[in-house]
C-alpha positions in Angstrom: 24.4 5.0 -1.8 27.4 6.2 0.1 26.8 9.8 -1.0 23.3 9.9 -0.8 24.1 9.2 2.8 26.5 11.8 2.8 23.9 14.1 1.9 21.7 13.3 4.3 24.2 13.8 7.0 24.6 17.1 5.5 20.8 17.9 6.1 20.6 16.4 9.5 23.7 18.0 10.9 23.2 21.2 9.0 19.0 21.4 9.3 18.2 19.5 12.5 15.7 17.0 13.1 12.8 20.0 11.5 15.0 20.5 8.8 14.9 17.0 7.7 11.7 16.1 8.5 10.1 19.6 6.0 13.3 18.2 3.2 12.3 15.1 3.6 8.9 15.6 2.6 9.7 17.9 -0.1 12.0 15.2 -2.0 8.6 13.1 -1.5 6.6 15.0 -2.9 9.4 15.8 -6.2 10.2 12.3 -6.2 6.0 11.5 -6.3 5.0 13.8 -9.0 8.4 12.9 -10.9 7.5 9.3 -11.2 3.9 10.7 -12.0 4.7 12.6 -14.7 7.0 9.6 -16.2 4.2 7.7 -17.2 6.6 4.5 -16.8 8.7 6.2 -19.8 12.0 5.5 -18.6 11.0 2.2 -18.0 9.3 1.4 -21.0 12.6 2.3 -22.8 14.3 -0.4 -21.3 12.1 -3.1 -23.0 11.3 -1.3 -26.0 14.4 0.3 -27.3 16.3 -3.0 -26.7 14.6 -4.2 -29.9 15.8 -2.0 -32.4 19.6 -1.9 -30.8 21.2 -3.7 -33.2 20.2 -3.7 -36.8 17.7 -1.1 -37.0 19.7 2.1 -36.0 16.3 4.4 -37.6 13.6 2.5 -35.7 16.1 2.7 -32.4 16.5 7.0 -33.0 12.8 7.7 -33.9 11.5 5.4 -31.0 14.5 7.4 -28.8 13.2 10.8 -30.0 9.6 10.5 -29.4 10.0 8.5 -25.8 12.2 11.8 -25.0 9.4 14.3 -26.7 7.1 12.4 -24.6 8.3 12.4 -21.3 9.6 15.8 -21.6 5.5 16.7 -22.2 4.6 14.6 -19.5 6.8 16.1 -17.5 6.3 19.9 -17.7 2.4 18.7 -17.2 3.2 17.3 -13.7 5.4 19.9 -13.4 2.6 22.6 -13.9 -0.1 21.0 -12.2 2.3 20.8 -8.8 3.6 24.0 -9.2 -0.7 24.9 -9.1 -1.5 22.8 -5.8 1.4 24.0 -4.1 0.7 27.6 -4.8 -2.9 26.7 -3.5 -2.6 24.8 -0.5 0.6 26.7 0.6 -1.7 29.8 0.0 -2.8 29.0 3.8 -0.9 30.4 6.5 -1.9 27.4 8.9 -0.5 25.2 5.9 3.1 23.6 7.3 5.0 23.7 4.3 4.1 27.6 3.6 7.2 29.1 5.0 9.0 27.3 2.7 6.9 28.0 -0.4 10.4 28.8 -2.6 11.8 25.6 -1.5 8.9 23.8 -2.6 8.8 25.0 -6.4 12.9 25.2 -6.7 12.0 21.6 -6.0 9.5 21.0 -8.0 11.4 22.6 -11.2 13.6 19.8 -11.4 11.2 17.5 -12.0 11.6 17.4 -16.1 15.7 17.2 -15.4 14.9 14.1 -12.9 12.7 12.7 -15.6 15.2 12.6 -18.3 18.4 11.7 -16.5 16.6 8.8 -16.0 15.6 7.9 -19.3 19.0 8.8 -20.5 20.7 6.2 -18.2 18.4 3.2 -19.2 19.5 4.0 -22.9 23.1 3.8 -22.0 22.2 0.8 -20.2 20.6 -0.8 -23.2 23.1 0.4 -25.8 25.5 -1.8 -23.2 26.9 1.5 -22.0 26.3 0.6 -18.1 29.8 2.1 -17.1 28.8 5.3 -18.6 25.8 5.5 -16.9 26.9 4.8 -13.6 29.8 6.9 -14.1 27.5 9.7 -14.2 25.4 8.5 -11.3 28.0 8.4 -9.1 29.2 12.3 -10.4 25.1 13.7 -9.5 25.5 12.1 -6.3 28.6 13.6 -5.5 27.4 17.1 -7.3 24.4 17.0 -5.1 26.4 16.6 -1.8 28.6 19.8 -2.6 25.8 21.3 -3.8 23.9 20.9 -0.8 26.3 21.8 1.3 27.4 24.8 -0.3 23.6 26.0 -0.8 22.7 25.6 3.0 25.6 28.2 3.9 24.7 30.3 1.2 20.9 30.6 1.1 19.5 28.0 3.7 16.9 25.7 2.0 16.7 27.5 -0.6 19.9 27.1 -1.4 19.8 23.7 -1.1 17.3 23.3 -3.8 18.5 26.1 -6.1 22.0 24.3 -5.9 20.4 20.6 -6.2 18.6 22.1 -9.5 21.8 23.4 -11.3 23.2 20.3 -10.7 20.0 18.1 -12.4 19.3 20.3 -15.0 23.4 20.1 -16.0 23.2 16.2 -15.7 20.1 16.0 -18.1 21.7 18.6 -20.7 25.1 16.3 -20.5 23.2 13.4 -20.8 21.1 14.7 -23.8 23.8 15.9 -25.8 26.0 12.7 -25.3 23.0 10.3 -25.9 22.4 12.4 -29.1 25.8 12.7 -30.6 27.3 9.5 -29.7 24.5 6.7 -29.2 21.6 8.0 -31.7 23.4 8.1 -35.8 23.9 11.0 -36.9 22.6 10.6 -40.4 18.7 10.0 -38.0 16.9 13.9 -37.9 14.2 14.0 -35.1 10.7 13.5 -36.0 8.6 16.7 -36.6 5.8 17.6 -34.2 3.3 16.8 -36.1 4.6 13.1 -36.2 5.2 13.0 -32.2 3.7 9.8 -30.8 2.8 8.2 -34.4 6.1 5.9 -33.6 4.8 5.2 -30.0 1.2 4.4 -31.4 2.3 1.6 -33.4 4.1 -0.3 -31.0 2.4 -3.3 -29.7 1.0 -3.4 -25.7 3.2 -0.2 -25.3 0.6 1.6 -24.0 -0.5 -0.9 -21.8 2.5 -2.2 -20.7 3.0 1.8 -19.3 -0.3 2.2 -17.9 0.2 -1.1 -15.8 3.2 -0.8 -14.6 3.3 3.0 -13.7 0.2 2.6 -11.6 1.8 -0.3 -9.9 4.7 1.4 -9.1 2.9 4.5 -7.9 1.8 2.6 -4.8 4.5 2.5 -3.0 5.6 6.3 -3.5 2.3 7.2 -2.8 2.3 5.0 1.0 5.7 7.0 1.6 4.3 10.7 0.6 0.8 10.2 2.4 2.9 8.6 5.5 4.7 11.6 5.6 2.3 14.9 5.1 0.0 13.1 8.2 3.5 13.0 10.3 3.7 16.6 9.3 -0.1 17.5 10.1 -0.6 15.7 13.0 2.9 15.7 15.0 5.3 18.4 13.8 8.4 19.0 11.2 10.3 17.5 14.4 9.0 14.5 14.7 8.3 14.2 10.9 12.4 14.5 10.8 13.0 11.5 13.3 10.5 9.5 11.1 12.4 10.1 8.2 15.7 9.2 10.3 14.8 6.0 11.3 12.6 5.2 7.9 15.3 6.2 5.6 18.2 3.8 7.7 15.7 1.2 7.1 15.1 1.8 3.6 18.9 2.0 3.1 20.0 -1.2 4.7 16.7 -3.3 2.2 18.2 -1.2 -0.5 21.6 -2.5 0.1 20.5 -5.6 1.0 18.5 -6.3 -2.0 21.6 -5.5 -4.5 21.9 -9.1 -4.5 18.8 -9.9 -6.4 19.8 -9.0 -10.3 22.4 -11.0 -9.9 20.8 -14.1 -8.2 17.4 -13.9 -7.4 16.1 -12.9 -10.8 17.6 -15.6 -12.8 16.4 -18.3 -10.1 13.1 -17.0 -10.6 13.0 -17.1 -14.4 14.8 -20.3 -15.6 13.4 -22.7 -18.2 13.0 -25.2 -15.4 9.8 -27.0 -13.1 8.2 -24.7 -10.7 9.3 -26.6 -7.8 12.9 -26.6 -9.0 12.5 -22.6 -9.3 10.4 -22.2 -5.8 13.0 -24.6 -3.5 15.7 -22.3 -5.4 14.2 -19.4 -4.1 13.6 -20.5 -1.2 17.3 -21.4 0.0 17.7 -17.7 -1.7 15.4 -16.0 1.1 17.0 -18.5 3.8 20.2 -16.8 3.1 18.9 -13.2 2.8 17.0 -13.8 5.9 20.0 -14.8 8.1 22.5 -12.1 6.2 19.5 -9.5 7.1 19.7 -10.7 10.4 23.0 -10.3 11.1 23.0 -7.0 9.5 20.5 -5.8 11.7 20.6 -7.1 15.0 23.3 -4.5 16.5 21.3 -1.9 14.7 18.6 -2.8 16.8 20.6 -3.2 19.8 22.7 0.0 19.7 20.0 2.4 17.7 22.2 5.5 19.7 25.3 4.7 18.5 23.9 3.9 14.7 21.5 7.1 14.6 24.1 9.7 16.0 27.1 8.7 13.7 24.6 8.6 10.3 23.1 11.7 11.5 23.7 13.3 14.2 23.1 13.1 18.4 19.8 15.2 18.0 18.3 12.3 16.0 18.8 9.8 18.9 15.1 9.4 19.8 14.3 7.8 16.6 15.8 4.6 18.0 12.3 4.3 19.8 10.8 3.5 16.2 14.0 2.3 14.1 13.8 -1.5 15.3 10.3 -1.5 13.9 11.3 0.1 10.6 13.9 -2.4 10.6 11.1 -5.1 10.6 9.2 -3.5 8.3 11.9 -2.9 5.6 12.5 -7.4 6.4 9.2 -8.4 5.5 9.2 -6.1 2.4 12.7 -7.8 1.7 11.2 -11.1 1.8 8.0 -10.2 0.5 10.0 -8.7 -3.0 11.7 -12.3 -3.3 8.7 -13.6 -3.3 6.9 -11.9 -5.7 10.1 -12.3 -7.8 8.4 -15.9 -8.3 5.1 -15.0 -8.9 6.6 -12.7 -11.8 9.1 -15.7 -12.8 5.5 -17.9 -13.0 4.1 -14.8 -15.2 1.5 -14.3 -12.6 1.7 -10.6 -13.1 -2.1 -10.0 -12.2 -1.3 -11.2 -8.7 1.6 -9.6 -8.5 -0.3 -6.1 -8.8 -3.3 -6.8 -6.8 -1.4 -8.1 -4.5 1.0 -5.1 -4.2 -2.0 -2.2 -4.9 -3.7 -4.1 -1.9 -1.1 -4.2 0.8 -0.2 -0.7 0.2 -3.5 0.6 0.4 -3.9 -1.1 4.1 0.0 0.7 4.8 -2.3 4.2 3.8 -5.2 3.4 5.9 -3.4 2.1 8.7 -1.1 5.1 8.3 -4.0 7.3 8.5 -4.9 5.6 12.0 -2.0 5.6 13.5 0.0 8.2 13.3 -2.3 10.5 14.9 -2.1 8.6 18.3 1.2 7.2 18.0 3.4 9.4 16.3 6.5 7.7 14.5 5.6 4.3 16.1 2.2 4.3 14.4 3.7 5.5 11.3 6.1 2.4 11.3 3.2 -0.2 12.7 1.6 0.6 9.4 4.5 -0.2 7.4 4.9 -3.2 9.5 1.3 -4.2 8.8 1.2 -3.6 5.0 4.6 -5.8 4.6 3.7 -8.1 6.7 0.4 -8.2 4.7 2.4 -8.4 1.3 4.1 -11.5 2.4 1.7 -13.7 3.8 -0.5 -12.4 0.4 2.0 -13.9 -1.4 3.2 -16.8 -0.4 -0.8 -17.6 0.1 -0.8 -16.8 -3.7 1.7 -19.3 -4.3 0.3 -21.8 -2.3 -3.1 -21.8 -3.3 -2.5 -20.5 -7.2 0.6 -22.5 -7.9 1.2 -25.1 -5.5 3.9 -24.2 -4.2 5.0 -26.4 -1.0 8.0 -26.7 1.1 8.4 -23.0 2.0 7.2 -23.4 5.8 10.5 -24.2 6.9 12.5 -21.2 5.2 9.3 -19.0 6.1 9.5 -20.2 9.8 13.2 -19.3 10.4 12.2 -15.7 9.0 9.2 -15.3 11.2 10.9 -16.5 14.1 14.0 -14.0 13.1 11.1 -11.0 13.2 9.8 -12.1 17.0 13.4 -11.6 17.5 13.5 -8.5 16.4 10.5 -7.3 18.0 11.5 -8.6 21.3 15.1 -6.8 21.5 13.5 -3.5 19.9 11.0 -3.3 22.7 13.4 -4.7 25.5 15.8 -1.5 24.5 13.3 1.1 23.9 11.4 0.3 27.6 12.7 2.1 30.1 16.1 2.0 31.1 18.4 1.4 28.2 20.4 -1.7 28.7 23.8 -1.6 30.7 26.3 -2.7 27.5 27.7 -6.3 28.0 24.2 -7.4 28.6 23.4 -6.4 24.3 27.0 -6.8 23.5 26.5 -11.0 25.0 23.1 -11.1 22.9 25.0 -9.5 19.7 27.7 -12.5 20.1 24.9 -15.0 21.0 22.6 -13.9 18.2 25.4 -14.3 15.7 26.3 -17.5 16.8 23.3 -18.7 16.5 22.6 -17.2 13.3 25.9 -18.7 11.5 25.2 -22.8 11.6 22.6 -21.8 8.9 24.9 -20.4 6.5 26.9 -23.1 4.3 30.6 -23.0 4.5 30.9 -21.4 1.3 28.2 -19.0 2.1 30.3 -17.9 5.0 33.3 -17.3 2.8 31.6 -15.6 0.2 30.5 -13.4 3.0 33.6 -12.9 4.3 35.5 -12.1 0.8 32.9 -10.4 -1.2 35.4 -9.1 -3.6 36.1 -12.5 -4.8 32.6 -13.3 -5.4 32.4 -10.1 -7.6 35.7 -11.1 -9.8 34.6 -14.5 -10.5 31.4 -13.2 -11.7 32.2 -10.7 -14.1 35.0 -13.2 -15.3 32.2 -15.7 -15.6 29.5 -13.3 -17.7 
């Protein structure tokens, strides 16, 4: 996470506010067609290949092989079809992204290498190689920092991209080899082409255990990329970079927020015990995500400035306008992800993916409405408004579907906690800003308030974090 934000300081600092907002996009749309052309593969692996790890070494290769020989199809098909609409549409003049036509499909080529780094990391993680595959995570991250920085001096953006390509394409080949030589046994020869998929064809629900879940997960990638081409269209690559300053600092604080959840939330969720014991669980689980969020936030949304200029740089400082609402936005989807960690605990799995398809759809159409009159405010109302949606979905789903009671008190402290939110972003963004003692008093006073509904040993595990981790890993 920390490099990633390195490399974003690279862009900002290095590109401007344009610079990010046309990047930006362009990671979008690689990331979009990326997970597109997965068809869920990676994922799939994680569930599938698990079976044969111990025991049944053949099965575990021939599966390996022909989820590889699959994806790597998949793939080059995305890859070809996005090469095809980019040439097209960038074929305009008038089209926005057409000066940077190169950067587009240096981009777009490292969609295969993306695609199987990360099906090469979920089999390290179910051969109980985790270490490994972080290991390598944290070397790409790092790789793609230098390599960003280096091809911006060099050649601009398209140096960025050509460097950020070298380094994928050398992770996947790494990966590939090391997966092959040291996981797969050696005595295992990879299927012939004629017998590609004939593995995959016999294994029960694969197919649609893929097909649900990659459309699922499309919807959210889908919000962000549509989001993002109206900014573009309608407003500029300026104001599409502040977007992407204050979205992506939201997005980074739920991401880091959320790391919390494999370790707690998901085996709340999933014990072999009553619903009600699961759901009140959970529910002191989002009490204390909701005040740690809190917390987290609040001088965020007090001194945007200060935040914005030292994660980017001082050009990005009119983002704070929007970055309290994408604060609020990234909360409800917080909360709303506990929640639907439930519904999946309870199997409810066909309300967890209307409900998700639905609420992102409204994010789109609200996107579409907004942006054009507000600019980066509309584009994070709409976020605000397909969260917010999301959440009161699903608690309504567990209400009605499961009867599930006692959340209105938990649910009530988060709302209120949003109000808040709302109130201090609009009372610093109107206007004058603030004279400093007067949001350094509401910081303190905000805190203070917050604390009382933490338990004592919530407020030391807070404090020493480090200790939490050891006695875990000594524990599992």
């Amino acid at each position: 996470m920390v490099a990633g934000l390195g490399r974003t300081k690279i862009l900002a600092v290095m590109l401007g506010p344009s610079g990010l907002g046309i990047t930006g996009l362009i990671d979008q749309i690689v990331a979009f067609l990326a997970h597109l052309g997965s068809m869920s593969i990676p994922f799939a692996a994680l569930r599938y290949l698990s079976k044969y790890r111990a025991g049944q070494s053949e099965k575990f290769a021939a599966l390996y092989f022909e989820f590889r020989s699959g994806l790597i199809a998949a793939s080059v098909v995305a890859l070809s079809a996005g090469i095809v609409f980019a040439a097209w549409k960038m074929a305009d003049p008038a089209n926005d992204l057409s000066p940077y036509k190169v950067s587009v499909i240096l981009g777009l080529l490292s969609i295969p290498a993306i695609a199987i780094i990360a099906l090469e990391r979920n089999v390290l993680a179910v051969c109980d190689r985790s270490r490994m595959a972080g290991m390598m995570a944290m070397v790409a991250a790092i790789a793609l920092v230098g390599s960003s920085y280096a091809g911006i001096r060099v050649a601009g953006m398209r140096g960025l991209y050509a460097g950020n390509l070298v380094v994928y394409f050398g992770l996947a080949a790494f990966l590939m080899v090391y997966v092959q030589r040291r996981i797969v046994p050696a005595s295992v020869e990879r299927p012939a082409s004629r017998e590609t998929f004939s593995v995959l064809r016999r294994e029960p629900g694969l197919l649609k255990f893929c097909t649900v879940i990659h459309f699922l997960t499309l919807a959210s990638p889908a919000a962000y990329l549509i989001s993002r081409i109206v900014m573009l269209d309608q407003r500029g690559a300026t104001e599409t970079g502040l977007m992407a300053a204050a979205f992506g600092f939201g997005v980074a604080v739920r991401t880091a927020m959320s790391q919390a959840n494999a370790l707690y939330l998901t085996p709340l969720a999933n014990r072999p015990t009553p619903t009600s014991h699961r759901a009140a669980a959970v529910s002191h689980y989002a009490q204390t995500l909701t005040v740690l969020f809190l917390l987290g936030v609040l001088p965020i949304v007090l001194f945007p400035g200060v935040f914005l200029s030292f994660l980017y740089s001082p050009k990005f400082v009119a983002a704070g306008a929007s970055l309290g609402t994408f604060m609020i936005a990234e909360g409800l989807l917080l909360m709303a992800g506990v929640y639907q960690a439930l519904l999946i605990g309870f199997d409810d799995l066909n309300g967890y993916t209307a409900l998700t398809l639905v609420a992102n759809l409204v994010t789109i159409l609200a996107s579409l409405l907004l942006i054009p009159t507000l600019g980066t405010i509309g584009a994070a109302l709409a976020f605000v408004i397909g969260n917010a949606l999301l959440l009161i979905l699903t608690l309504g789903r567990l209400l009605t579907f499961h009867s599930i009671h006692g959340l209105a008190r938990q649910t009530a402290i988060f709302w209120l906690g949003m109000l808040l939110l709302a109130a201090l972003s609009l009372w610093v963004s109107r206007g004058a800003m603030p004279v400093l003692y007067l949001r350094i008093a509401v910081e303190v006073a905000g805190s203070i308030a917050l604390l009382p509904l933490l338990s004592l040993s919530e407020i030391r595990q807070m404090l020493t974090p480090w200790k939490l981790k050891a006695a875990a890993g000594s524990g599992g």
